[in-house]
C-alpha positions in Angstrom: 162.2 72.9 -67.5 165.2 73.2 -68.9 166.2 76.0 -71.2 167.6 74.6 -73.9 166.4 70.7 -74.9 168.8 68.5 -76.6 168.1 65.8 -79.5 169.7 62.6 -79.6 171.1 61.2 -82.5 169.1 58.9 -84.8 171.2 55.4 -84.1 170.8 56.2 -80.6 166.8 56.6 -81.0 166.9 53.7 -83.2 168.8 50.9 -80.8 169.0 52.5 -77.6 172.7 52.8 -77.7 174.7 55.2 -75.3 175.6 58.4 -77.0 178.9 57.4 -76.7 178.6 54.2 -78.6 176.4 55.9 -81.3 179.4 58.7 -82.0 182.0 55.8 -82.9 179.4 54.0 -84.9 179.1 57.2 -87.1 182.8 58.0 -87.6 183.3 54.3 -88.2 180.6 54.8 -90.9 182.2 57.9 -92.6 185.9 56.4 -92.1 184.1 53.5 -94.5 182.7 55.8 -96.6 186.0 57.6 -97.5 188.0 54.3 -97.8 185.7 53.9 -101.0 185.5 56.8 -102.3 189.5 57.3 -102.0 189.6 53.1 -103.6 187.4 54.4 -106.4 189.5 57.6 -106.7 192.5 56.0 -107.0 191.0 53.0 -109.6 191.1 56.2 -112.2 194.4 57.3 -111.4 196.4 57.2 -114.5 199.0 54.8 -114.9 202.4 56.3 -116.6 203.9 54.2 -119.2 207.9 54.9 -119.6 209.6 54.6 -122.9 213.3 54.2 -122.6 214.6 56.9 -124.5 216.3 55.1 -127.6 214.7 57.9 -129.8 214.3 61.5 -130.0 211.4 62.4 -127.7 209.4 64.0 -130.4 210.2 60.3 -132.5 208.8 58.5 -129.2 205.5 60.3 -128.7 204.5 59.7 -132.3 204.9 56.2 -132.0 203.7 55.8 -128.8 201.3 57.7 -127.9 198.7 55.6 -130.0 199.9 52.6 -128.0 198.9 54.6 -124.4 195.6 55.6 -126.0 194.7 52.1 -127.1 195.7 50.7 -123.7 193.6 53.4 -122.0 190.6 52.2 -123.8 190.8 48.3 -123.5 191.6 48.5 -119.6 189.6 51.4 -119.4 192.0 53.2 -117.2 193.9 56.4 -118.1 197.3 55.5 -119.3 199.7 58.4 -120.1 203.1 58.9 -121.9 206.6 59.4 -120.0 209.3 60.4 -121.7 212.5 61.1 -120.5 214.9 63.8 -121.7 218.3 61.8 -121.9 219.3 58.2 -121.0 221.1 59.3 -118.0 217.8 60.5 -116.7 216.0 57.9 -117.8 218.5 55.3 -115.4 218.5 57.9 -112.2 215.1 57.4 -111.8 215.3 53.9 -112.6 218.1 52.6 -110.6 216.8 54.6 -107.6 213.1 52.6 -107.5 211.0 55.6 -108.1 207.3 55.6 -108.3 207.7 57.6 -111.4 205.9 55.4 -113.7 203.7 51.9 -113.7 204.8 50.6 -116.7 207.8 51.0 -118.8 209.4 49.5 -122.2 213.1 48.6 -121.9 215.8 46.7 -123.8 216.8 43.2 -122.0 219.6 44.2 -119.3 217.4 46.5 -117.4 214.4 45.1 -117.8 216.2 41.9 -116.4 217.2 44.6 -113.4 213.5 45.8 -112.3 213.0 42.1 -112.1 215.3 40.7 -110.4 215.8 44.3 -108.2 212.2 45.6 -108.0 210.0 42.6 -108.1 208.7 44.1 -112.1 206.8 41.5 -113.6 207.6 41.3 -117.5 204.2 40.9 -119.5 204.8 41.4 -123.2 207.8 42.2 -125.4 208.1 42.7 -129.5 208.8 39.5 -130.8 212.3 38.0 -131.8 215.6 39.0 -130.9 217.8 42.1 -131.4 221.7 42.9 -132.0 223.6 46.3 -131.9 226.2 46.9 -135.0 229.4 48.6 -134.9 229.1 51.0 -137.9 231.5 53.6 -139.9 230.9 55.3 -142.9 231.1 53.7 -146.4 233.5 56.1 -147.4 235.8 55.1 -144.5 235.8 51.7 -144.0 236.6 49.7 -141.0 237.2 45.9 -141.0 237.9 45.2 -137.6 237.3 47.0 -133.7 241.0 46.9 -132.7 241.5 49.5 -136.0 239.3 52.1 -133.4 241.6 51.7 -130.5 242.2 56.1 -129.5 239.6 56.9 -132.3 235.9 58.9 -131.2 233.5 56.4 -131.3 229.9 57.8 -130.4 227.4 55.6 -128.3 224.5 56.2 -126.2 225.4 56.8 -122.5 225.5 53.8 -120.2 223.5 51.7 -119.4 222.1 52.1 -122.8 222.9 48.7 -124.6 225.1 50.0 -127.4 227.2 51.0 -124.4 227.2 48.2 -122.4 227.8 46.0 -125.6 230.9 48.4 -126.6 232.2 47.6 -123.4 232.5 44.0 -124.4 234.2 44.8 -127.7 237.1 46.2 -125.6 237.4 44.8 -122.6 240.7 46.4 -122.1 240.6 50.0 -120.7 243.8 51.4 -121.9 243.1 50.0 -124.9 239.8 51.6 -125.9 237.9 54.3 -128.2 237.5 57.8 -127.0 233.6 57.6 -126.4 231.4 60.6 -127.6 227.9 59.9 -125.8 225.0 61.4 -127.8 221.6 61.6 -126.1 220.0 59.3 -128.6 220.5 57.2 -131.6 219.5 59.1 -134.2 222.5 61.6 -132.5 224.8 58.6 -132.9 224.3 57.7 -136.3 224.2 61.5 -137.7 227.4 61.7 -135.6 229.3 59.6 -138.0 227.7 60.4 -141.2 228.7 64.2 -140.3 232.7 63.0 -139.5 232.1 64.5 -136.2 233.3 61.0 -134.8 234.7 57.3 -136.8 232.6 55.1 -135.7 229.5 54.1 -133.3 227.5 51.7 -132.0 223.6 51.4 -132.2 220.6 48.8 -132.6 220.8 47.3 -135.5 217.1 47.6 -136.5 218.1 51.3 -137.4 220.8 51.2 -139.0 219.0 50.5 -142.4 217.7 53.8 -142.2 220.8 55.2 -142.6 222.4 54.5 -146.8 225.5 56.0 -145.5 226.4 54.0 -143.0 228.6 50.1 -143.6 227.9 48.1 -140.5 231.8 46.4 -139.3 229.9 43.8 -137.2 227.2 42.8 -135.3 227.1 41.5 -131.5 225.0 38.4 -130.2 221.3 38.9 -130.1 219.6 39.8 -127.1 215.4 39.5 -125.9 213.6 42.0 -128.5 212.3 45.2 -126.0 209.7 44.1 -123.3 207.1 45.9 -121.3 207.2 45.2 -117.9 204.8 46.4 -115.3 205.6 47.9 -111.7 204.8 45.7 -108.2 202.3 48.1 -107.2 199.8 47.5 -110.3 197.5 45.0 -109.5 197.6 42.0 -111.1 194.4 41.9 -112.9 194.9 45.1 -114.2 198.6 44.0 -115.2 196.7 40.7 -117.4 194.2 43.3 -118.9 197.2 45.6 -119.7 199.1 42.1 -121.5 196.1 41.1 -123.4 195.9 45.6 -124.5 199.6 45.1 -125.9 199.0 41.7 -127.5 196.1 43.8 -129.3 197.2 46.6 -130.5 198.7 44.9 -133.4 195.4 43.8 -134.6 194.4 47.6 -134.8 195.0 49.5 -138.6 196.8 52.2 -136.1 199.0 49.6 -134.2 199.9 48.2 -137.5 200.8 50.8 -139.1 202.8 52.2 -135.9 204.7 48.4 -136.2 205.8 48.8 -139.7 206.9 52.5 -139.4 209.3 51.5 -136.7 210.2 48.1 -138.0 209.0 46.7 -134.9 207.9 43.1 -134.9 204.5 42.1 -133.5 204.0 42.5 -129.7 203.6 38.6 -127.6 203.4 37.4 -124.3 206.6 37.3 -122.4 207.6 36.9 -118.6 210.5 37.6 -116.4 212.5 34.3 -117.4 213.0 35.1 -120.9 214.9 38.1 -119.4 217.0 35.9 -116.8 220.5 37.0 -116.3 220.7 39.2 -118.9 221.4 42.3 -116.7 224.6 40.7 -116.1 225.9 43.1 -118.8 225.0 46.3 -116.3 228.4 44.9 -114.2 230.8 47.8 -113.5 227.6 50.7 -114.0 227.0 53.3 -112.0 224.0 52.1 -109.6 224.3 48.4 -110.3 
């Protein structure tokens, strides 16, 4: 007799299998059982939604954070804020491809770019259509761009739209305004009331905020901002996350959230309504 006695394993008892056979069966078994448990790991993983960063960051969260909390709980999914700390930022990560969020809300160029570029699909946007102004103070007035020609005009940094649409207003290099790039728009338009610069450029929508300000023109309209998800969300959770945004209007919070940042209401949308419009990114850095 043997002095030590050795116990097979329970598939082998079961089906007569070699012990060698049984041992792959198992692992083959646990490699299944942590496939799931890493699927259903990952099905919880929060998804990051980006706000370009036309606002102060501290402007941005109020607003939106409601919207991230309402998605969260129709899609019942975590979806958390991203905010980025200057427009510059904000373009590095986006121009590069990143991972570093799922879903994002953009003006028309750039959302055009993840489209066309990154295979983004574009699933709701606020309704209508928007236009930047070219703005001085009413105390200084301005009737036409070619009077701004040497003089500081502040603006967003590229590829913000104000920028790219400022571009267009002087298409001659030599024969530009000194640009004074503020991190957001509220920068921009305290930049003129305060004389620190002439004139600037910024959405439109704003610019009623502001009594101080007499707006010289207005540019062509554009798509109103859209949200646009990333290739790597699936797609039914990209349709729940479209039907979310369509209702968060119908909430007392979402329309309350709508009025305070006169933001129209929030409709289906999809990557051709966007078409060709980041045409105006030509000539930026990481185009």
């Amino acid at each position: 007799m043997p002095a030590f006695s050795t116990h097979r394993h329970p598939l082998t008892q079961a089906a007569g299998l070699p012990r060698r056979l049984a041992r792959a069966a198992t692992a083959a078994l646990a490699a299944i059982g942590l496939t799931l448990g890493s699927a259903a790991a990952q099905a919880q993983d929060a998804l990051e939604l980006a706000i370009a960063p036309f606002l102060p960051e501290n402007e941005l969260a109020e607003a939106y954070t409601p919207v991230a909390e309402h998605l969260s709980s129709e899609i019942g999914q975590p979806v958390e804020l991203k905010l980025y700390p200057s427009y510059l930022a904000f373009w590095e990560a986006t121009r590069s491809g990143s991972d570093d969020y799922d879903i994002v809300l953009d003006a028309a160029p750039v959302t055009d770019f993840r489209a066309q570029r990154q295979d983004w699909r574009v699933i709701a946007r606020f309704d209508g259509e928007v236009t930047q102004s070219l703005v001085t103070r009413e105390d200084d007035l301005v009737f036409s761009p070619t009077e701004l020609v040497n003089e500081p005009v502040a603006v967003q940094p590229s590829p913000s739209v104000s920028a790219l649409v400022l571009y267009q207003l002087f298409p001659n290099p030599v024969q530009q305004p000194r640009l004074i790039f503020r991190e957001t728009n509220r920068d921009v338009a305290e930049a003129v009331i305060n004389e620190e610069v002439r004139a600037a450029v910024m959405p439109t929508p704003l610019v009623g905020g502001y009594r101080e300000l007499y707006t010289v023109m207005t540019t062509e309209t554009l798509p109103f901002l859209a949200f646009s998800v990333s290739p790597g969300v699936a797609p039914r959770t990209a349709d729940a996350l479209q039907n979310a945004l369509i209702s968060f209007g119908d909430t007392e919070q979402g329309q309350q959230i709508l009025r305070s940042q006169n933001l129209t209401d929030i409709v289906r949308a999809n990557n051709r309504l966007y078409r060709d419009h980041s045409e105006l990114l030509q000539g930026t850095y990481g185009y």
